[in-house]
C-alpha positions as CSV (number, residue, x, y, z in Angstrom):
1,X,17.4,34.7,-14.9
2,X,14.2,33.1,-14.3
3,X,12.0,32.1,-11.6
4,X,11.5,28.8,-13.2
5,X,14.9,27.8,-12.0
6,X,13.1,27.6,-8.2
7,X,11.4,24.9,-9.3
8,X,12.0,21.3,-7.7
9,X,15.1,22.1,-7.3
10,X,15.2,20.5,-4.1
11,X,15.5,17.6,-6.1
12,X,18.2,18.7,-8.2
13,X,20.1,20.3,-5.3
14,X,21.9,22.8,-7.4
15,X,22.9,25.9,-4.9
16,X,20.9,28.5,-5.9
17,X,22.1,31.4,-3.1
18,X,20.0,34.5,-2.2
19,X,19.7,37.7,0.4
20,X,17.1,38.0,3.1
21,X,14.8,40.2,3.9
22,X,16.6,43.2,6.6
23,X,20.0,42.3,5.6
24,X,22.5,44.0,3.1
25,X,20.1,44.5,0.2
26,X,18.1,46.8,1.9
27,X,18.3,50.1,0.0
28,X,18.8,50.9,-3.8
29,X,22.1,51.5,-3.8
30,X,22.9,48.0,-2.0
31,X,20.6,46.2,-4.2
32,X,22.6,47.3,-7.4
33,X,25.8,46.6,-5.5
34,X,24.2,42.7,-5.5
35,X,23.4,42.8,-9.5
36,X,26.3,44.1,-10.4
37,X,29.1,43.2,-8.6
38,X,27.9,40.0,-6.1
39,X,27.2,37.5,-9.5
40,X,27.4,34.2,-6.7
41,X,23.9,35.5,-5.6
42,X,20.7,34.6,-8.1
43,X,18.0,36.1,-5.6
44,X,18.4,39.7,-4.4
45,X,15.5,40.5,-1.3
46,X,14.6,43.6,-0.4
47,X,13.5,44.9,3.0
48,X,10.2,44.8,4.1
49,X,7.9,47.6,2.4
50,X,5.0,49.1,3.4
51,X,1.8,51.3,2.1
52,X,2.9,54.5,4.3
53,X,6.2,54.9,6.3
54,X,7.6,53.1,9.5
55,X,10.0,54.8,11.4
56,X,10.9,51.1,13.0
57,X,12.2,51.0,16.9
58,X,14.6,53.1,18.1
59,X,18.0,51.9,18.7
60,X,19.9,49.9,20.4
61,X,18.5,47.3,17.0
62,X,20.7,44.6,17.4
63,X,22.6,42.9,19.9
64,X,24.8,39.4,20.2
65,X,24.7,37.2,22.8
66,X,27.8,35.4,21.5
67,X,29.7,35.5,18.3
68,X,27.3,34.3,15.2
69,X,24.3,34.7,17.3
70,X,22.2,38.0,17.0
71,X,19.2,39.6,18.5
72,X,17.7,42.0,16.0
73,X,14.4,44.4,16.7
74,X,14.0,46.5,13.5
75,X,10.7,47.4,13.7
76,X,10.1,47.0,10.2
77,X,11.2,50.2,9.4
78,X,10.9,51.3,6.3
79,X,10.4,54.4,3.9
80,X,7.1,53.5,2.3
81,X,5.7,52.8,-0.9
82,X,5.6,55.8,-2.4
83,X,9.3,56.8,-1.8
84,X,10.7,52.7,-2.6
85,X,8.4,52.2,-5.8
86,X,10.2,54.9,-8.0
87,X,13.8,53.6,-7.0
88,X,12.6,49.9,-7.4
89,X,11.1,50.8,-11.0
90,X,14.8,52.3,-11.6
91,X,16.3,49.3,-10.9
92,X,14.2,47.6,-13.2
93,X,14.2,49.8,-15.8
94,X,18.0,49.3,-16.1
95,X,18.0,46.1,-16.6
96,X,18.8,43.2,-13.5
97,X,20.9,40.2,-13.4
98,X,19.5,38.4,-10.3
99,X,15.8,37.6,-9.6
100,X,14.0,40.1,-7.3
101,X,11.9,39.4,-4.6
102,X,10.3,42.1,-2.7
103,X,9.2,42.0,0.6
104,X,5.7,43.4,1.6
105,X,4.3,43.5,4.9
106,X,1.1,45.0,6.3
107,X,-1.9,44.9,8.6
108,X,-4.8,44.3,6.8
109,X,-5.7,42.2,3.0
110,X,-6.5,45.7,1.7
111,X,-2.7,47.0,2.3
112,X,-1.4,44.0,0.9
113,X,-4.0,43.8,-2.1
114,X,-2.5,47.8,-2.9
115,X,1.5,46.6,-2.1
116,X,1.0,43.3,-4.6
117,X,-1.1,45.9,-7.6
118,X,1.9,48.4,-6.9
119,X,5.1,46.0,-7.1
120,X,3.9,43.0,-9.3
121,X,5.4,44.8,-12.5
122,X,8.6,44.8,-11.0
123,X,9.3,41.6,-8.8
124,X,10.0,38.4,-9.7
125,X,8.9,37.0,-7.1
126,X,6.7,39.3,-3.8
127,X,7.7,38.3,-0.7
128,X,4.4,38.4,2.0
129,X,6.0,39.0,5.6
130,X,3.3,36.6,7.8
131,X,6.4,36.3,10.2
132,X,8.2,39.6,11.6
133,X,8.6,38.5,15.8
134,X,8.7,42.0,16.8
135,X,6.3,44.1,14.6
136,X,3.7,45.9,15.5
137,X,0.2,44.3,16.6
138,X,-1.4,43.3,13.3
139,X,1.7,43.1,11.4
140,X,3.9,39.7,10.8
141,X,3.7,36.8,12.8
142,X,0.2,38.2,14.0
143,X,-1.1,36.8,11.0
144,X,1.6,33.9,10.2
145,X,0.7,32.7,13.5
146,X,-2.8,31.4,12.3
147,X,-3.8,29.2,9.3
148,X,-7.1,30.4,8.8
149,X,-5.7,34.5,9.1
150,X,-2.9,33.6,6.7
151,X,-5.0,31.4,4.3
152,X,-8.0,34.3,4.3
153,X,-5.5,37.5,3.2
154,X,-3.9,35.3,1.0
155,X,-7.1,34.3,-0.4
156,X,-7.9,37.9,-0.8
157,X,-4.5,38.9,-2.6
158,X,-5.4,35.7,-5.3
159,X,-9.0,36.5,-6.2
160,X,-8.1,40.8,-6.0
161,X,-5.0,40.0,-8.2
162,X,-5.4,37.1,-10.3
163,X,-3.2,38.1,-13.1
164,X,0.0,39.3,-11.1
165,X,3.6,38.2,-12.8
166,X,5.5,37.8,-10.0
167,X,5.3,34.3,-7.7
168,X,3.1,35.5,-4.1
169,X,5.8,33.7,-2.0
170,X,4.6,33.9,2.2
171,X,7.0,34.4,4.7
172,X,6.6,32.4,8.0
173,X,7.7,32.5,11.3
174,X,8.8,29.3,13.1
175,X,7.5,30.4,16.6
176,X,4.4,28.3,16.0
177,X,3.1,24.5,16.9
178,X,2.9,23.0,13.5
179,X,4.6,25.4,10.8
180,X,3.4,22.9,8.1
181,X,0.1,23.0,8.4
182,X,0.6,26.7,7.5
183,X,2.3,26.3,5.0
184,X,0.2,24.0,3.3
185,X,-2.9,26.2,4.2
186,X,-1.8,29.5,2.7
187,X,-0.5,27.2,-0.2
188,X,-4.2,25.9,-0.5
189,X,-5.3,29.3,-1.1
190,X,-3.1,30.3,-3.9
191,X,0.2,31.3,-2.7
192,X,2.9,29.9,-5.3
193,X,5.5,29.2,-2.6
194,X,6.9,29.9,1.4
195,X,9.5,31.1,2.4
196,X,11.2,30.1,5.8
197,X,12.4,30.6,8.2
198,X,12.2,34.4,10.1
199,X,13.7,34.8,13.8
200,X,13.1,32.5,16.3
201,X,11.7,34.5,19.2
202,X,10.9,37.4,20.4
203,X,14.0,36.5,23.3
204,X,14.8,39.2,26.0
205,X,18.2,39.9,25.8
206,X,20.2,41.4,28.7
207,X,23.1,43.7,29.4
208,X,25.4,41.9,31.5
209,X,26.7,45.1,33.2
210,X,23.6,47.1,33.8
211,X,21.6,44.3,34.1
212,X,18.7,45.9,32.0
213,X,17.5,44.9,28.4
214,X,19.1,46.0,25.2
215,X,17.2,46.1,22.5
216,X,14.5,49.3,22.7
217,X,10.8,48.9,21.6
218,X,7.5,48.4,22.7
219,X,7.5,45.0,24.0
220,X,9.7,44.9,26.9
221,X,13.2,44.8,25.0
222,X,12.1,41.2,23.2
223,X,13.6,40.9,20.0
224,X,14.0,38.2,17.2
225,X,16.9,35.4,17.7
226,X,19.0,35.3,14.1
227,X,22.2,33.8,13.5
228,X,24.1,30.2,13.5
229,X,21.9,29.8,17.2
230,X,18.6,29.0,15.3
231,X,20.0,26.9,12.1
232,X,18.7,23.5,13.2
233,X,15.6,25.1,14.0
234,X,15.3,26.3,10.5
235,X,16.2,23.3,9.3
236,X,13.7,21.5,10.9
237,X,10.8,24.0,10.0
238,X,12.2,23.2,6.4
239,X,11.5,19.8,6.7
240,X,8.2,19.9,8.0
241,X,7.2,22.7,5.6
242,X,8.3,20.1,2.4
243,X,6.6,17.2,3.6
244,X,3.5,19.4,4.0
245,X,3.4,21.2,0.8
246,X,4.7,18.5,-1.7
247,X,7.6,18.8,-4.5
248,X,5.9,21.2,-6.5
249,X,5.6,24.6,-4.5
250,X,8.3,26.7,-4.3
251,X,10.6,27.1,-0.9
252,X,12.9,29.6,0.2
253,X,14.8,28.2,2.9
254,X,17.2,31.1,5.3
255,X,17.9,30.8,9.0
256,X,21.3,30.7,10.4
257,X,23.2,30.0,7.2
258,X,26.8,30.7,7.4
259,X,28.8,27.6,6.1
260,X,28.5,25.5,2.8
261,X,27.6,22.6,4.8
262,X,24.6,24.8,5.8
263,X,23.9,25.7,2.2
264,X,23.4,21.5,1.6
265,X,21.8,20.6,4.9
266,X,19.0,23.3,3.6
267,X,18.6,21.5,0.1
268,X,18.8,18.3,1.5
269,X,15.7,19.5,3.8
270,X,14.0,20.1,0.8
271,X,14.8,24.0,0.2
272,X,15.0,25.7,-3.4
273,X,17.0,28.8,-2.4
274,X,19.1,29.2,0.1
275,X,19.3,32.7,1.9
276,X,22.0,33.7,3.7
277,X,22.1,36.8,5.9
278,X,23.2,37.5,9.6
279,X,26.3,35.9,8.4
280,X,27.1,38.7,6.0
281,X,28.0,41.4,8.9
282,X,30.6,39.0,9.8
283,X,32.4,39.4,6.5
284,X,33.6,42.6,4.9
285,X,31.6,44.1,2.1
286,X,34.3,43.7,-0.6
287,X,34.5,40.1,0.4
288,X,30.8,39.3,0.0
289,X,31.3,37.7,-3.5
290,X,34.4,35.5,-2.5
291,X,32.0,34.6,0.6
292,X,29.0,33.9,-1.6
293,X,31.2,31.7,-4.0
294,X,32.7,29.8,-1.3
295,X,29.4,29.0,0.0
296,X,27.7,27.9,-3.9
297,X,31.0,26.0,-4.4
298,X,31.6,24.5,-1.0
299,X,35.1,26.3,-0.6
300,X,36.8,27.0,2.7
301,X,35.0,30.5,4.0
302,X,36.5,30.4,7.9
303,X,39.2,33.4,7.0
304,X,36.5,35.3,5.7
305,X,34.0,35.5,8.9
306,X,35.0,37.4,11.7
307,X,34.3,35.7,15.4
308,X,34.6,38.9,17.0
309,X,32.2,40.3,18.6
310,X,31.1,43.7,17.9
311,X,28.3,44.1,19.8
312,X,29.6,44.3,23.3
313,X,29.2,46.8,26.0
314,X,32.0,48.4,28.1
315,X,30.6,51.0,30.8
316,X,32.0,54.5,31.7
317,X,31.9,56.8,34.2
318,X,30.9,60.5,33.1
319,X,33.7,62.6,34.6
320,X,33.4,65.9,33.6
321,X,30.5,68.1,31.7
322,X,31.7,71.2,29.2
323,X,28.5,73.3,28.3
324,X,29.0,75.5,24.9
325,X,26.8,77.5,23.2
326,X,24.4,76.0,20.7
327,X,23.7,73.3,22.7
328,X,26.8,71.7,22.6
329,X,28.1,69.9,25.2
330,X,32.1,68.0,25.2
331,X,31.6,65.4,27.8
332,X,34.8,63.1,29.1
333,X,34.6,60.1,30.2
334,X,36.4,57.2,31.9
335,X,38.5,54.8,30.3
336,X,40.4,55.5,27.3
337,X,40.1,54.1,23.4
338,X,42.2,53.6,20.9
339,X,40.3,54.9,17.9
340,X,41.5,56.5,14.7
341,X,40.2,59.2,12.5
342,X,37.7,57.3,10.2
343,X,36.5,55.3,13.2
344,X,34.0,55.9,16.0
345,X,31.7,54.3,18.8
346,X,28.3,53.6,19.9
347,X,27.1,55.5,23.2
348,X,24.2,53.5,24.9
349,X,21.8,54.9,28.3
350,X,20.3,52.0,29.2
351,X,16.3,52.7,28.2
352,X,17.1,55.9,26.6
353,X,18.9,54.5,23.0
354,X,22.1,54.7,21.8
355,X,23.7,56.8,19.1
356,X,27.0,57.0,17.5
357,X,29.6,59.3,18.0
358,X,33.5,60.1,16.8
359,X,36.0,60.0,20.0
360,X,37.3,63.4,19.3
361,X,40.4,62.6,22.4
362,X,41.2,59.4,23.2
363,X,42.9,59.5,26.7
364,X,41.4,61.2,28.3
365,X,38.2,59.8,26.4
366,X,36.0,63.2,25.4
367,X,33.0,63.5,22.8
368,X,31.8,66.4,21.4
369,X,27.5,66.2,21.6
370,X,24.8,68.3,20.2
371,X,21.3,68.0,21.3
372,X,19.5,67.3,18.1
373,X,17.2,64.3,19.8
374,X,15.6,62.5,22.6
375,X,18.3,60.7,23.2
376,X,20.9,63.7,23.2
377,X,19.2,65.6,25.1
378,X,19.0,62.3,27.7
379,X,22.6,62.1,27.6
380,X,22.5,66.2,28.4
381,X,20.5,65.1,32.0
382,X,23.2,63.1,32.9
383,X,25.1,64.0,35.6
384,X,29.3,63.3,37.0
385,X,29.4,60.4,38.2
386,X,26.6,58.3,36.1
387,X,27.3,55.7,33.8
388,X,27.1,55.3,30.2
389,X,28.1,52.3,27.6
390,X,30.2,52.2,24.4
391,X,30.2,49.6,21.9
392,X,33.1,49.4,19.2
393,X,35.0,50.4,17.4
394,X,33.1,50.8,14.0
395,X,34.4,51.6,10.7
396,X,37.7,51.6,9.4
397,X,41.0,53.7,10.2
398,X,41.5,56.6,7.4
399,X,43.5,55.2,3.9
400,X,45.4,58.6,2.8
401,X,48.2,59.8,0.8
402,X,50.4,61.5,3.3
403,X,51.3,65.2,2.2
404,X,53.8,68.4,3.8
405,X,50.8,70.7,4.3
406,X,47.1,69.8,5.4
407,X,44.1,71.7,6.0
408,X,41.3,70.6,7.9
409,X,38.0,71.9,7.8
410,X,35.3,71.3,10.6
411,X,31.7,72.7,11.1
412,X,29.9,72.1,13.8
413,X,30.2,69.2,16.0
414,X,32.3,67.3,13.0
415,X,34.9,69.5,14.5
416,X,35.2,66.3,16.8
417,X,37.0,64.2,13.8
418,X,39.6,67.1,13.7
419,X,41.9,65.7,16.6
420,X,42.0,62.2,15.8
421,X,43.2,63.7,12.4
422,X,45.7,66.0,13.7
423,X,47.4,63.4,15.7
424,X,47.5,61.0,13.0
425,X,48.9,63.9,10.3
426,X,51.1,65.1,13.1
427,X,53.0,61.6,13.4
428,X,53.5,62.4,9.3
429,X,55.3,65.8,10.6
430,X,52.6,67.1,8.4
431,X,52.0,71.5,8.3
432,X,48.8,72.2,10.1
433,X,45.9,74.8,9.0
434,X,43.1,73.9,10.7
435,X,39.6,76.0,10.4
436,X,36.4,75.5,12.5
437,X,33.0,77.1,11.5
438,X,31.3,78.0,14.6
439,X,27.1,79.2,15.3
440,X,28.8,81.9,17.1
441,X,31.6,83.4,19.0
442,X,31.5,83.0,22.9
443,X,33.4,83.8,25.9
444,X,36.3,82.0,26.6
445,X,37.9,79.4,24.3
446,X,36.0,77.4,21.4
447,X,35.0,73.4,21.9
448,X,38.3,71.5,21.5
449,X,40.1,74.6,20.7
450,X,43.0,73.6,22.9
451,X,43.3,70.4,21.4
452,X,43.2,71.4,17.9
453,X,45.4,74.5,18.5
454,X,48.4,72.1,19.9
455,X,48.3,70.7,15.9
456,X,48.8,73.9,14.2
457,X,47.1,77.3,13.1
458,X,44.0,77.1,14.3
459,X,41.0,79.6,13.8
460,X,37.6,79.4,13.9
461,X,34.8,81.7,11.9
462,X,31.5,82.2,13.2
463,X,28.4,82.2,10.9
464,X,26.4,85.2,11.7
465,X,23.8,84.1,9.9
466,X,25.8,82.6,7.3
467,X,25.9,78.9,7.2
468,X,29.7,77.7,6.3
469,X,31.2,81.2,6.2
470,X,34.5,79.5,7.1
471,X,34.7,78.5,3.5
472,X,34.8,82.3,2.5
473,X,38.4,82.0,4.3
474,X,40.0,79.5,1.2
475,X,41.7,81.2,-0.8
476,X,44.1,79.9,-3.9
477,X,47.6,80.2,-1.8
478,X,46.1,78.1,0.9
479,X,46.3,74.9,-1.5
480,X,49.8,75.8,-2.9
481,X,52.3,73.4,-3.4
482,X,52.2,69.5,-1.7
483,X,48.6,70.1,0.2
484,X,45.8,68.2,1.1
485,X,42.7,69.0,2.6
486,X,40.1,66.9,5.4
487,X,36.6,68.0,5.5
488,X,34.4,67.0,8.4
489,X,30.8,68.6,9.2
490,X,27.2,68.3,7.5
491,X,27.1,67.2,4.1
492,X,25.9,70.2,2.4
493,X,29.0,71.9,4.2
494,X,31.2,69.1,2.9
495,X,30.0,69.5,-0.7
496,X,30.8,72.9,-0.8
497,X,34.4,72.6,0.3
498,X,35.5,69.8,-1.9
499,X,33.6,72.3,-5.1
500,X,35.7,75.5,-3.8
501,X,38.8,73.6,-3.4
502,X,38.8,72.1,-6.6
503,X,37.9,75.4,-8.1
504,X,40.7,76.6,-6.7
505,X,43.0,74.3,-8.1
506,X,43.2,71.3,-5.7
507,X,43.3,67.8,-7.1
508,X,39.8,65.9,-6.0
509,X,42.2,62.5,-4.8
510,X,43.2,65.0,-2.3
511,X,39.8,65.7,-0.6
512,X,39.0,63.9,2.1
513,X,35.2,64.0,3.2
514,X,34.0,62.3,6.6
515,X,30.7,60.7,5.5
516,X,29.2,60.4,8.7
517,X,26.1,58.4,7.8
518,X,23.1,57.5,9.6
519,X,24.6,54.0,11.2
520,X,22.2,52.1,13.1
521,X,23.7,48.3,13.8
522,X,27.1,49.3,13.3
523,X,27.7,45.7,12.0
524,X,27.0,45.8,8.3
525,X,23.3,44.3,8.7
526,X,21.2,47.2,8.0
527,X,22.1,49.0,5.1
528,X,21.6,52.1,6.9
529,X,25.0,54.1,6.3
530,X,25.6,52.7,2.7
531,X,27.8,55.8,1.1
532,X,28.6,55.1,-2.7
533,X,27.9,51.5,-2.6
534,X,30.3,51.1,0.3
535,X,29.6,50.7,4.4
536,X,30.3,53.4,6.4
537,X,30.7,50.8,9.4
538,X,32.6,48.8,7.7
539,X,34.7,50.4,5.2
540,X,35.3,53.1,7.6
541,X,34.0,57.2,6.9
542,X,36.7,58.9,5.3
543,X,36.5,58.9,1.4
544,X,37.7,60.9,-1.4
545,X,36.0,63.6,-3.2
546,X,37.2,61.7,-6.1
547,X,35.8,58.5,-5.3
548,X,32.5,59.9,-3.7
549,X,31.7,61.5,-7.5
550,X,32.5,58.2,-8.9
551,X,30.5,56.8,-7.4
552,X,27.4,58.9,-6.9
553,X,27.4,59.4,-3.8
554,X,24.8,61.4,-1.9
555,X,26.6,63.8,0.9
């Protein structure tokens, strides 16, 4: 495909559909999902990369005032240019169906000048973030926000990289007086094109219950407004944008995009491309393509997108404590759930973050915590009686082949997937052999250890200096005759199971490995627990050993 397909085709009007910049295609593995398997969509955008890392904010990221509307504070985070430029020149390398436009952003011309030298070979088109709402001083709409700042770095990027391949295309933000005269002033100095809109904002959004904001950065809790809620804004920044720059520029036109009527509205506004991305955590992964081909062909997409909403709070009052050895802590709460093994929540302390965590009982409703982090260890200086929040359910209940014999393998805190799995094997009448690796022995009984024992043989093996030494315990009988086996723990741990128990003779479509990914929205808007080309959040946690060597994924 080629870029010269962008061009006036406003006036042709032919959907051309693409990904934004935060949303979906954010890591390698989601970007090749697009090429390969997403053919409805002609422009695949990256996330926005930088010259060193950004760790971004910390969550709560995203929230939703109502369903289709969406507060997002990212941060910009990012894994820097020297860890995404390999990847991207993979990509590349092995050849790409859709266009490619990366997404730079930065705080000075110099930065830029080094992101545009570094990624030219490889993009067809580089996307220059003038627009992120809630970046740091320096970054995004601190430069889109001028005309004379955004006209003087792109000036800079021209004369320092004349010859570049790729179209410079600048991203803007709408929260300005006269978006046009912008456009037509970084357009002036050289750009090839604009892209528009980013989120409307920053907004502060609230917690109903605790009254207090959600989203967690350095700006008071403000975050970007995305979502079906700032469409007609988008469309009117669209407008003014075309009338300013004339017919022949390119214009990538995204903001609250979620129906085909929205996908012509945007052309008719004079838009090239149309990007489409809040939208997509409403739909399920494996119905991206029929989404995208619904909205190119003007078909009927209102059984694909959810109107739930996700991204609600329901508070809980911390009723009893547990302290364990190795900082581990099983804490019940109030209320109960209804979750399944494969599934799991969101805990949120107002101010503090929020994290997500497997219900390891349902009624009464316990977790099973580790202080690894500041906000663990928050939630460890809680006391009876306070309140915390949950959001969810995320993910998907566990797809399995049901079998007369199980084991089930936990290490660590993953030990907290066990009961959910026990009760859900016990309703099979299924043979129980559950083993728990364990820092170390200590008085009394073991975290859950009544719980898991009521499901069947339960024992648990302490490391003593040896990391998974409960895997020493498999032996060949233990996976003789109609067996299956569930894995829960670190990945390293995980991997080393599923490669003993197929050397010992097990079959890998009867491994089951809970890829507890980093999850951040929860939603399928980040990226961030991508597992094999599939969303943890989504598609739920629980996979084959099988399926995850088919697919390459990384435990």
């Amino acid at each position: 495909m080629d870029v010269s397909i962008l061009r006036k085709n406003h006036l042709r009007k032919q959907p051309i559909l693409a990904t934004v910049s935060g949303v979906a295609s954010t890591k390698k593995e989601l970007i090749e999902l697009f090429d390969r398997k997403i053919p409805s969509v002609d422009i695949i955008t990256t996330k926005s990369f930088q010259v060193t890392p950004n760790s971004g904010n910390r969550e709560p990221i995203v929230c939703s005032p109502s369903p289709g509307d969406f507060g997002n504070s990212v941060g910009l985070r990012n894994p820097g240019m020297d860890v995404i430029l390999p990847e991207i020149k993979e990509i590349r390398e092995n050849g790409m169906r859709a266009l490619l436009n990366i997404s730079l952003s930065a705080s000075n011309p110099e930065d830029f000048i080094t992101l545009v030298k570094a990624f030219d070979p490889y993009g067809d088109l580089l996307e220059l973030n003038f627009s992120c709402p809630h970046a740091a001083a320096g970054f995004g709409a601190s430069i889109g926000s001028d005309a004379a700042i955004a006209s003087s770095y792109v000036k800079a990027i021209v004369e320092a990289v004349p010859d570049r391949k790729a179209l410079l295309i600048v991203k803007l933000t709408p929260n300005v007086p006269d978006i046009g005269a912008i456009a037509k002033a970084v357009i002036d100095a050289g750009a090839d094109g604009i892209a528009a809109i980013n989120t409307v904002g920053p907004k502060l959004y609230i917690e109903p219950h605790s009254g207090t904001p959600i989203l967690n950065n350095k700006i008071g809790g403000k975050g970007g407004a995305s979502g079906e809620w700032v469409n007609s804004t988008a469309l009117e920044c669209i407008r003014a944008i075309r009338k300013a720059i004339g017919d022949e520029p390119v214009l990538l036109g995204m903001g609250g995009v979620t129906y085909p009527k929205d996908v012509s509205a945007m052309l008719e506004a004079g838009a090239d491309s149309v990007g489409i991305g809040s939208a997509l955590s409403r739909v399920m992964p494996g119905e991206w393509e029929a989404y995208f081909h619904a909205m190119k062909t003007g078909g009927d997409v209102s059984s694909l997108l959810s109107c739930e909403n996700k991204l609600v709070y329901t508070p809980h009052t911390i009723l009893s404590k547990e302290m364990h050895k190795g900082d581990v802590m099983v804490v019940t709460l109030s209320g109960t759930m209804n979750c399944q093994s494969g599934e799991f929540v969101f805990i949120w302390i107002p101010g503090k973050g929020e994290k997500p965590f497997s219900v390891a009982v349902n009624n009464p409703l316990t977790f099973l915590i580790k202080k690894r982090g500041e906000f663990t260890a928050s939630f460890f200086d809680m006391n009876v009686g306070d309140t915390v929040y949950t959001r969810g359910l995320y993910g998907r209940p566990m797809v399995y082949k049901p079998s007369k014999k199980a084991i089930l393998i936990g290490g660590g805190t993953g030990a907290a997937v066990l009961p959910l799995i026990g009760e859900k094997l016990k309703g099979d009448g299924t043979e129980m052999d559950i083993r728990v690796g364990i820092v170390e022995k200590e008085e009394g009984k073991d975290p859950l250890e009544d719980v898991l024992s009521s499901y069947g043989r339960y024992r648990s093996v302490a490391d003593d200096g040896k990391p998974g030494r409960v895997l020493d315990t498999l032996t060949a009988e233990d996976i003789e005759g109609d067996v299956s086996a569930y894995v829960v723990g670190p990945g390293k741990l995980m991997e080393k199971a599923a490669e003993v128990l197929e050397s010992l003779g097990m079959d890998d479509s009867r491994i089951y490995l809970s890829m507890e990914k980093n999850t951040m929205c929860g939603i399928g808007m980040c990226g961030e627990c991508v597992c094999g080309g599939h969303l943890t959040c989504k598609e739920g946690t629980f996979f084959t050993w099988h399926t995850l060597k088919e697919n390459g994924a990384e435990l």
